[in-house]
C-alpha positions in Angstrom: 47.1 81.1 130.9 48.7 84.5 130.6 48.6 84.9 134.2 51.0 81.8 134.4 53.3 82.5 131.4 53.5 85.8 133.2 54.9 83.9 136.4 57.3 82.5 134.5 58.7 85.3 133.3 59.2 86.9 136.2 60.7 83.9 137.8 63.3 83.5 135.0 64.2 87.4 135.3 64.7 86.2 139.2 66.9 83.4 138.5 69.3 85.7 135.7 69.4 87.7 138.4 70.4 85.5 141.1 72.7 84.1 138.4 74.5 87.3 138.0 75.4 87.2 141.7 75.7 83.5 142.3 79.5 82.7 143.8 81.4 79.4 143.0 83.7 77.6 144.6 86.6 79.6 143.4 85.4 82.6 144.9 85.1 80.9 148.8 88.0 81.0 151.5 85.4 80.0 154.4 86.7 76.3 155.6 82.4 76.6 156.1 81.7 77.3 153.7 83.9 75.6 151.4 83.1 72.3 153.0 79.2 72.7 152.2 79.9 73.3 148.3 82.0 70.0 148.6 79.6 67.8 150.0 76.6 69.7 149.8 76.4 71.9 146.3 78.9 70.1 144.1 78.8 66.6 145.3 77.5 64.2 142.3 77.7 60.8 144.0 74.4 58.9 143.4 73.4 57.2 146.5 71.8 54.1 147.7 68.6 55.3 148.1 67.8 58.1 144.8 67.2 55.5 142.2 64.4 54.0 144.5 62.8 57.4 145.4 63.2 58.0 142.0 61.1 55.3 140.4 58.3 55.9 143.1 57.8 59.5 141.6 57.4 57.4 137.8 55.1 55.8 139.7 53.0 58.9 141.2 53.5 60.9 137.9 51.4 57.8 136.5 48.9 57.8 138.9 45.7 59.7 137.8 43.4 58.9 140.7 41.5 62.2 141.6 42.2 63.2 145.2 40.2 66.1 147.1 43.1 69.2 148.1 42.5 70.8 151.1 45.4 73.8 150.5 45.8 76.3 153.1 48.9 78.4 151.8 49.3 80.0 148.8 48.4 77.3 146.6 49.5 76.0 143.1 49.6 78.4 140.3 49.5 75.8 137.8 46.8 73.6 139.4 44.1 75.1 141.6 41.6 72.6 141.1 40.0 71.2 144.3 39.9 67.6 142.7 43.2 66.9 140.9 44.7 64.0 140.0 47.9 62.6 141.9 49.9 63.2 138.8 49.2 66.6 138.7 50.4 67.3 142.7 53.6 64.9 141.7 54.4 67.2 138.3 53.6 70.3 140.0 54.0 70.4 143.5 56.9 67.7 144.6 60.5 68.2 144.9 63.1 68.0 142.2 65.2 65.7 142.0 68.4 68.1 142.3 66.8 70.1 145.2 65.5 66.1 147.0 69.2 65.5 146.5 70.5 68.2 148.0 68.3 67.7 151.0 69.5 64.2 151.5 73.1 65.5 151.2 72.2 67.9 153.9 71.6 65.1 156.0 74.3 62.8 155.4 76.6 65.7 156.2 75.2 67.7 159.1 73.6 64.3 160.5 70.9 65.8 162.3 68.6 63.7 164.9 65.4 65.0 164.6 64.2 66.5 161.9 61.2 68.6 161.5 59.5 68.8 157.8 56.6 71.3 156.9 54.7 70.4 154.2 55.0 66.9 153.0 52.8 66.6 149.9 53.2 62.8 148.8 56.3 62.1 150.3 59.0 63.0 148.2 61.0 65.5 150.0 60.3 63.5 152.9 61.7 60.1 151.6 65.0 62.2 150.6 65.3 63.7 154.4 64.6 60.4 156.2 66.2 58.4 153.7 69.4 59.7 154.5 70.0 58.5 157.9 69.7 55.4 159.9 69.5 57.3 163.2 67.8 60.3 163.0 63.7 60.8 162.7 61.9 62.8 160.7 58.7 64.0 161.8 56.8 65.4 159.0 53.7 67.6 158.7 51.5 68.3 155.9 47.6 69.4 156.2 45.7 67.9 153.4 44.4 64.4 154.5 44.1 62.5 151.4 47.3 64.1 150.2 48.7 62.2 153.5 47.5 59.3 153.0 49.4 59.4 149.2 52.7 60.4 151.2 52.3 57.8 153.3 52.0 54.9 151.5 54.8 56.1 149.6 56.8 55.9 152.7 55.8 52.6 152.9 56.9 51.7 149.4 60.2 52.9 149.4 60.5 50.8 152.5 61.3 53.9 154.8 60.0 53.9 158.7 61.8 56.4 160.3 59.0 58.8 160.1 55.8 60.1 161.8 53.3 61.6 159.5 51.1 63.9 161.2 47.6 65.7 159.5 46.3 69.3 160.3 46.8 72.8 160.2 49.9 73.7 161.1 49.5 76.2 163.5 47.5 73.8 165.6 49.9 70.9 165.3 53.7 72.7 165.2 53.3 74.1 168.8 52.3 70.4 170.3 55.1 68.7 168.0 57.6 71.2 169.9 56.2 70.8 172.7 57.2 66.9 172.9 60.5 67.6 171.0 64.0 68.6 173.6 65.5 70.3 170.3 65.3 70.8 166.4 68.6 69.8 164.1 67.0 70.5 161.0 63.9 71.7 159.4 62.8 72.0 155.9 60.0 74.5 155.6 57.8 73.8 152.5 53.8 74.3 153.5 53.2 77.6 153.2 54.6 79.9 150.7 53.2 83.0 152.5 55.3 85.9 154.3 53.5 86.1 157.4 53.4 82.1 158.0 56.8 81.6 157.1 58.1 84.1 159.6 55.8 82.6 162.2 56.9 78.5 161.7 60.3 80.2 161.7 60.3 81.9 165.4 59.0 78.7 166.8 60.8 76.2 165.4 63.9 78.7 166.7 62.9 78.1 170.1 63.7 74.8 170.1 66.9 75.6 167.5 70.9 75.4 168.6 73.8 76.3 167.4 74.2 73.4 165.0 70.7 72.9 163.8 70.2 73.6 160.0 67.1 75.7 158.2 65.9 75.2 155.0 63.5 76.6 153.3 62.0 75.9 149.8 60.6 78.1 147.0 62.5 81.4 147.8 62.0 83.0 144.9 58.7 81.9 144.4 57.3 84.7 144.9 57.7 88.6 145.8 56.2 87.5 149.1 58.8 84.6 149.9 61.8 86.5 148.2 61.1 89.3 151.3 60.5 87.1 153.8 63.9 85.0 153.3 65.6 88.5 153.1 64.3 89.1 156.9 65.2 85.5 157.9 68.4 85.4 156.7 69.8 88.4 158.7 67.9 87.3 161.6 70.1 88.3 164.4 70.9 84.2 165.2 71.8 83.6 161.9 75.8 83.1 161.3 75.5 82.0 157.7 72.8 82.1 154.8 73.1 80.1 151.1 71.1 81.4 148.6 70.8 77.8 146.2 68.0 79.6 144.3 64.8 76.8 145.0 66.1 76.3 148.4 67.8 78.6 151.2 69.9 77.4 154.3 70.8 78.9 157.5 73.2 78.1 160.0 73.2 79.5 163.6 76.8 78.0 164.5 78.7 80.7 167.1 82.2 80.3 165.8 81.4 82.3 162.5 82.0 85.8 163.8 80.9 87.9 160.7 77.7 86.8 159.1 78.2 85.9 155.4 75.1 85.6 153.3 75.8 84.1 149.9 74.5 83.3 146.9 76.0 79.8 145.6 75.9 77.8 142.2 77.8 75.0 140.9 81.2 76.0 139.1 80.0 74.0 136.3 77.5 76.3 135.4 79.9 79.4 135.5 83.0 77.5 133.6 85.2 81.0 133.4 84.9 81.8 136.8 88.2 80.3 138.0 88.6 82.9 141.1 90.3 85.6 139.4 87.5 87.6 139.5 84.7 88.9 141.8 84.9 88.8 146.0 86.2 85.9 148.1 84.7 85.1 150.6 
């Protein structure tokens, strides 16, 4: 217990800190990056789709059928049983709702064809990446079996098909995924919250990257570990642009932004006084 009370302390020192530094929209000239606080960061439209993705987390946050977890990252802090209940993986280790809608918003934006998720848990992330377009494909990876077999019936639920589930370790099953793929337009890295890994799924998913492809990657602040590894990734030589959201970073490789930028963004909302008059613009 006071190993996880500790955690969250630390990570609430970590988010006044990111707090401190977090830009608005009234501190951003980039056209870039102005458009992605529009539609990405401060858009509040609810679409077709979040009320039924929604309701099928109620439904897995009810469901208290023991499953067997077969976790080979870091692991849950507040759950590290072997047998655990699905409620349990939907409280602890799904998507939020904010972050789920910012992914989607991603993808109605950028409209990336092929999309490439690591780690899908049961589904939810998932269901907010595919759900967003009617012709891209997600092809989503996650390495516990029975966990899989939650996700996908999920899928199925929600009435989404434009998705191929596959089960293993990902360093096995990435490299043959690649293989088959001509390029990546977006990938949401959420399956292993370890330094080394990270860095690894990230050089090969960049082989098969371009200029308009989109990282993201949960959970950056997670940990020590994770807050050092997105510091290397984001000033990656090929990165042009990095957005600090606090659960989730995003890169962009696009060539026409000459001078990297690597911000730290929050909604304006939450910093009412900041009307551009003070800080750096961007």
């Amino acid at each position: 217990m006071f190993r996880i009370w500790s955690f969250y302390l630390v990570y609430l020192l970590r988010w006044f800190r990111f707090y401190h530094q977090a830009l608005t929209k009234y501190d951003i000239h980039s056209p870039f990056v102005a458009n992605f606080i529009e539609y990405v960061l401060e858009d509040d439209r609810n679409f077709y789709l979040f009320p039924e993705i929604e309701r099928m987390r109620a439904r897995l946050l009810r469901n208290h059928i023991p499953i067997e977890i077969m976790d080979y990252g870091a692991g849950s802090l507040a759950d590290r049983r072997k047998i655990r209940p699905v409620s349990s993986i939907a409280k602890h280790g799904a998507v939020s709702e904010e972050t789920g809608k910012q992914l989607f918003r991603l993808v109605a934006e950028y409209r990336p064809k092929t999309l490439l998720e690591l780690g899908c848990s049961l589904g939810i992330s998932g269901m907010y990446l595919a759900g967003a377009t009617h012709e891209g494909h997600l092809y989503t990876l996650e390495g516990c079996p029975e966990t899989a077999q939650m996700a996908d019936l999920s899928f199925k639920r929600v009435e989404i098909s434009n998705y191929t589930l596959h089960v293993g370790l990902f360093a096995e099953v990435l490299p043959k995924i690649l293989a088959e793929l001509p390029q990546v337009d977006l990938v949401y890295f959420d399956g292993d919250h370890r330094s080394g890994s990270t860095k690894s799924y990230f050089e090969a998913c960049l082989t098969k990257a371009h200029q308009d492809s989109v990282f993201v990657f949960a959970d950056i602040h997670w940990s020590l570990e994770m807050q050092e590894a997105w510091q290397e990734l984001r000033k990656h030589p090929k990165v042009r642009c990095s957005i600090d959201l606090f659960h989730i970073g995003v890169l962009f490789f696009k060539e026409e932004i000459l001078e990297p930028m690597h911000l730290s963004l929050i909604k304006a909302s939450l910093k009412p006084w900041r009307l551009g008059f003070f800080g750096h613009k961007i």
